[in-house]
DOLOTI-311378 format. One line per 4 residues: their letters; for each residue x, y, z of N, C-alpha, C. Coordinates in pm, 1 decimal. Each point is the difference from the previous one (the first is absolute). Example, Ala and Ser with C-alpha at 12.3 -4.5 7.8 and 13.67 -1.06 7.14 Angstrom:
2
AS> 1319.0,-569.0,780.0,-89.0,119.0,0.0,90.0,120.0,0.0  -35.0,105.0,-72.0,82.0,119.0,6.0,-77.0,109.0,73.0
// end
This chain:
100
XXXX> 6818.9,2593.6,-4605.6,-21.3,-134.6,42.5,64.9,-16.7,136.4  -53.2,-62.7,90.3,64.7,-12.0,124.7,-16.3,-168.9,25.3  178.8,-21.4,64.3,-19.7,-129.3,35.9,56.7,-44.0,136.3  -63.6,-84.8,86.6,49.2,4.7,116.3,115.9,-128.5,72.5
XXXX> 72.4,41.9,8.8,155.3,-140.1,2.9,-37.2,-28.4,126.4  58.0,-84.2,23.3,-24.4,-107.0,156.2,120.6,-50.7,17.7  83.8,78.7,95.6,140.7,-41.8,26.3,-38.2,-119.9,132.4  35.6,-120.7,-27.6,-32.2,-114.3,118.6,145.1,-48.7,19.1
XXXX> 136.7,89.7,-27.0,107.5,-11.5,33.4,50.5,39.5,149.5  126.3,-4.5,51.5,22.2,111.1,111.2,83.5,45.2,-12.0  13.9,74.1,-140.2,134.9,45.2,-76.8,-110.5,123.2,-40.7  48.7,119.4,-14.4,-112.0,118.9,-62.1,77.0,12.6,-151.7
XXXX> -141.5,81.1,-69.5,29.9,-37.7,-113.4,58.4,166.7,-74.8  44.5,13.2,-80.5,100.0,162.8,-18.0,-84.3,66.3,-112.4  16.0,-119.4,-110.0,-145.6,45.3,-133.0,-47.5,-94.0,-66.9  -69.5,7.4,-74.7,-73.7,-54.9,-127.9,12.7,-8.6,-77.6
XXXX> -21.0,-76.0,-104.2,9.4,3.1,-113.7,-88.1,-47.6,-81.4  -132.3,18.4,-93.4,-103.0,-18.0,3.7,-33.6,-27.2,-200.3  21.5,-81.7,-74.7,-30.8,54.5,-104.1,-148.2,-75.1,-53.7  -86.1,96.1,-66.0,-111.1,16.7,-21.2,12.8,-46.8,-169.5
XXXX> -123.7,-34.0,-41.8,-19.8,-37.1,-118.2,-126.9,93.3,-55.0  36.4,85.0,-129.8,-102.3,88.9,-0.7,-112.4,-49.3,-139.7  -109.5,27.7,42.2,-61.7,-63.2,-162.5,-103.4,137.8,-8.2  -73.6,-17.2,-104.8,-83.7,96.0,-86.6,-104.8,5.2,-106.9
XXXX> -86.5,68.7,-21.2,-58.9,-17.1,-42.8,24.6,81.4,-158.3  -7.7,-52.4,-79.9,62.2,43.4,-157.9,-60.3,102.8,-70.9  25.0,116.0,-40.4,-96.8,69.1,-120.2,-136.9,-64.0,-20.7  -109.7,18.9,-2.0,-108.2,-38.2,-35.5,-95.2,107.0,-55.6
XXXX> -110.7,-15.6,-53.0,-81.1,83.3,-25.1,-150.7,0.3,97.4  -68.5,129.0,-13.2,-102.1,-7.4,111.9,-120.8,-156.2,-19.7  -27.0,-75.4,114.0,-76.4,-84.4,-21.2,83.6,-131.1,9.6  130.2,-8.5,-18.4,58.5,-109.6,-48.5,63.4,-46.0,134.0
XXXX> 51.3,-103.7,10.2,23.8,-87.3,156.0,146.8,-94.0,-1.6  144.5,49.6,-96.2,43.2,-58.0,-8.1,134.9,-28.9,134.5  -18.6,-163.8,6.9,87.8,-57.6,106.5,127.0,74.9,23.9  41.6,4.0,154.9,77.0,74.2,26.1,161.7,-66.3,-35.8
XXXX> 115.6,33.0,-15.2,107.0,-34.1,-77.5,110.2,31.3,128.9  78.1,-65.7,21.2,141.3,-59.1,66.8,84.8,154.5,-8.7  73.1,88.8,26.3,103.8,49.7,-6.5,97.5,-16.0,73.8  96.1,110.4,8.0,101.5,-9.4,91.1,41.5,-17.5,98.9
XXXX> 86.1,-53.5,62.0,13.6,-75.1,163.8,49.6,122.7,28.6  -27.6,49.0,124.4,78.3,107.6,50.7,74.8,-7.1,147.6  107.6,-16.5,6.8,23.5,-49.8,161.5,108.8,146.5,50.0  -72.7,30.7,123.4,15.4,86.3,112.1,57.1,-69.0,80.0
XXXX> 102.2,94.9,50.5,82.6,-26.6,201.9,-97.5,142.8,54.0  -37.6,-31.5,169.2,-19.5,83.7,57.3,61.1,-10.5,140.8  76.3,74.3,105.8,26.4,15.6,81.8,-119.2,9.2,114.6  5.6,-139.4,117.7,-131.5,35.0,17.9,-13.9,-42.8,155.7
XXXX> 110.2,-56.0,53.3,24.0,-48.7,126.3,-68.9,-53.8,72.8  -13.2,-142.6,-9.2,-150.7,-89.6,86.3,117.2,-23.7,82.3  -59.2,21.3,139.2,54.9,-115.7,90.6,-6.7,-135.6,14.4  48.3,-49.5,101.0,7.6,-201.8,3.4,-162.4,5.0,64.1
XXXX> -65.9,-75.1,-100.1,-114.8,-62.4,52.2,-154.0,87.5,-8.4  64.4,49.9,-78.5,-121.7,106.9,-15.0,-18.1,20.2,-151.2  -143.8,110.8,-18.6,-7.4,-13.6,-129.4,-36.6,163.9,-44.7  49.3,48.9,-151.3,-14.9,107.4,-14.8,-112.5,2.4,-189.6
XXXX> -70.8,110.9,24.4,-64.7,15.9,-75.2,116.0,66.5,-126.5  -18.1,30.0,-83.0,114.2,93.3,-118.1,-101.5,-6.9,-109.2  0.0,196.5,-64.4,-97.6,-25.5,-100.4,129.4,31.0,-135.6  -40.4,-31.7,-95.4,57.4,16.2,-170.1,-85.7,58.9,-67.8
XXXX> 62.2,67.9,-109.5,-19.1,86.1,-86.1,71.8,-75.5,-132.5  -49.8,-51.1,-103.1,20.2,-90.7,-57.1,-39.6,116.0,-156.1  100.7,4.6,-79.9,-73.6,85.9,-97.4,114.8,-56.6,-136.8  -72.8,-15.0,-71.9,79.8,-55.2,-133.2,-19.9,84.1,-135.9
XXXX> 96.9,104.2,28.6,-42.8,121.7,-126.4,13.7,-75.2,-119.9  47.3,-65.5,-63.9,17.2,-70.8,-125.6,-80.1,-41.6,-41.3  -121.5,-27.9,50.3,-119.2,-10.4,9.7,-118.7,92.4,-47.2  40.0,112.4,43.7,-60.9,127.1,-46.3,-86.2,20.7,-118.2
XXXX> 59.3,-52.6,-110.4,1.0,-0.5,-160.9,-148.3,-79.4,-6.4  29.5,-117.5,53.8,-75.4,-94.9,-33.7,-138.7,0.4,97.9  -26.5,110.6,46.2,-130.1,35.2,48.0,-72.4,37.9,-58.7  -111.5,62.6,32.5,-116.5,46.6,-64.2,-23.5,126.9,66.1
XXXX> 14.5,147.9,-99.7,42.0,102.2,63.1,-150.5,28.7,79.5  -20.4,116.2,55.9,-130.0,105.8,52.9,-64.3,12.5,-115.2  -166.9,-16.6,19.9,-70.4,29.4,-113.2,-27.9,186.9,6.3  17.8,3.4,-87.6,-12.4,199.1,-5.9,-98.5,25.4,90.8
XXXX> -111.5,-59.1,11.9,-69.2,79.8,109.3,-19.5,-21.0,109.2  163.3,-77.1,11.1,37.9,2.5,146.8,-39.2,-151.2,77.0  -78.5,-105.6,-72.2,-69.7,-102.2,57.8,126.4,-102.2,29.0  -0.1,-61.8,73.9,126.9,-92.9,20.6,-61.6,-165.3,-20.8
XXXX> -139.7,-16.9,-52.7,-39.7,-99.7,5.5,22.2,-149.1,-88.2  114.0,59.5,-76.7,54.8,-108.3,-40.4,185.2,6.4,-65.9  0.2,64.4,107.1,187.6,15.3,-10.9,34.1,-131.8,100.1  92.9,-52.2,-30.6,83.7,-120.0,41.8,49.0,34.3,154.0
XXXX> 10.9,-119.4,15.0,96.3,7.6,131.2,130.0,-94.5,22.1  122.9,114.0,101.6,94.6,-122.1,-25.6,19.1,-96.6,151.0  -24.7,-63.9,36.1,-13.3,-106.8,136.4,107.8,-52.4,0.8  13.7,-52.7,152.2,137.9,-102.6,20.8,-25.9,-88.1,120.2
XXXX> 55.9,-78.1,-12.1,31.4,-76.4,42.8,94.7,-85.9,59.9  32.6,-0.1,151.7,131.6,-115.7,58.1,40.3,-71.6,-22.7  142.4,-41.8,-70.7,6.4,-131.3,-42.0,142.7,-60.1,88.6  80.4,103.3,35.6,122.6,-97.1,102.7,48.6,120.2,52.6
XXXX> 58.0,-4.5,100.0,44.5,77.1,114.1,122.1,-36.3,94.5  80.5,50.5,16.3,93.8,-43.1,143.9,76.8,111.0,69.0  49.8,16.9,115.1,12.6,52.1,84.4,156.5,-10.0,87.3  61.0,103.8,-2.6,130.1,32.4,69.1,8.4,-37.3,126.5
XXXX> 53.2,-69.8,87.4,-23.5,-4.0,155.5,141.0,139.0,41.3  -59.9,17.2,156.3,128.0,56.3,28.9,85.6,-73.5,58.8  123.5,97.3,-3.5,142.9,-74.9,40.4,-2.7,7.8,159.1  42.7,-129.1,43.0,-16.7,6.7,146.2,148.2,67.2,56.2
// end
């Protein structure tokens, strides 16, 4: 996932801190369509140095093994067409300035 910060300070910024909200799609069987389900918040720091007034792109890697279980494994012959997925989503963020 990549998200892009917009430092409109004139203070640069040192890192991030970014936590994501992950949801999923539950065990199901082939054919079936069930609504995707809420999991774990996961919040990341990244070291990432925006300067004053500028803006930096930063991508994430967002992965919630606990999750694992509650997928829908590989069908034996390999088809992936109805194994789950786990998604996320931004939900609050803030950011270190540096020390002048």
């Amino acid at each position: 996932m990549t998200t892009t910060y917009d430092n409109r300070s004139d203070t640069a910024i040192d890192s991030v801190t970014q936590t994501f909200i992950t949801n999923y799609t539950p065990k199901h069987k082939e054919g079936e369509y069930p609504d995707s389900v809420t999991g774990p918040a996961k919040t990341m720091t990244q070291v990432v140095g925006i300067a004053a007034y500028s803006q930096k792109v930063v991508t994430w890697e967002v992965c919630a093994p606990e999750l694992a279980s509650k997928q829908n494994p590989p069908r034996p012959d390999g088809l992936d067409s109805f194994m789950s997925e786990i998604g996320a989503a931004p939900a609050d963020f803030s950011w270190r300035w540096v020390n002048r």
